[in-house]
C-alpha positions, 0 to 999 in steps of 0.5 A, a space after each residue: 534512495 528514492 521511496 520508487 527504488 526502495 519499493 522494488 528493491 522490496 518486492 520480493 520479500 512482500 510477495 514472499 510475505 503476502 503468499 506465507 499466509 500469515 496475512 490472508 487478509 492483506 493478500 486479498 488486496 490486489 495491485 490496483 487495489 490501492 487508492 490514489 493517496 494523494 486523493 485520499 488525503 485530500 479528502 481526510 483533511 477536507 473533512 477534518 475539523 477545523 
């Protein structure tokens, strides 16, 4: 199963979880929200010490 089909296959238990209000502040988030994490990375490891 490929990490697309497994996220889909989990959208609604995470919706379910984010308005339980057990996580008030990960609910906050909103999809476009998150980062690029490729862009992430590179920039971690381009200030990691060598």
């Amino acid at each position: 199963m490929t990490l697309d089909r497994w996220s889909d296959s989990q959208r609604s238990r995470r919706r379910e979880l984010l308005e339980s209000g057990s996580f008030p502040l990960l609910s906050a988030f909103t999809d476009d929200t998150a980062p690029d994490l490729d862009l992430l990375f590179e920039y971690g490891l381009a200030r990691h010490p060598d």
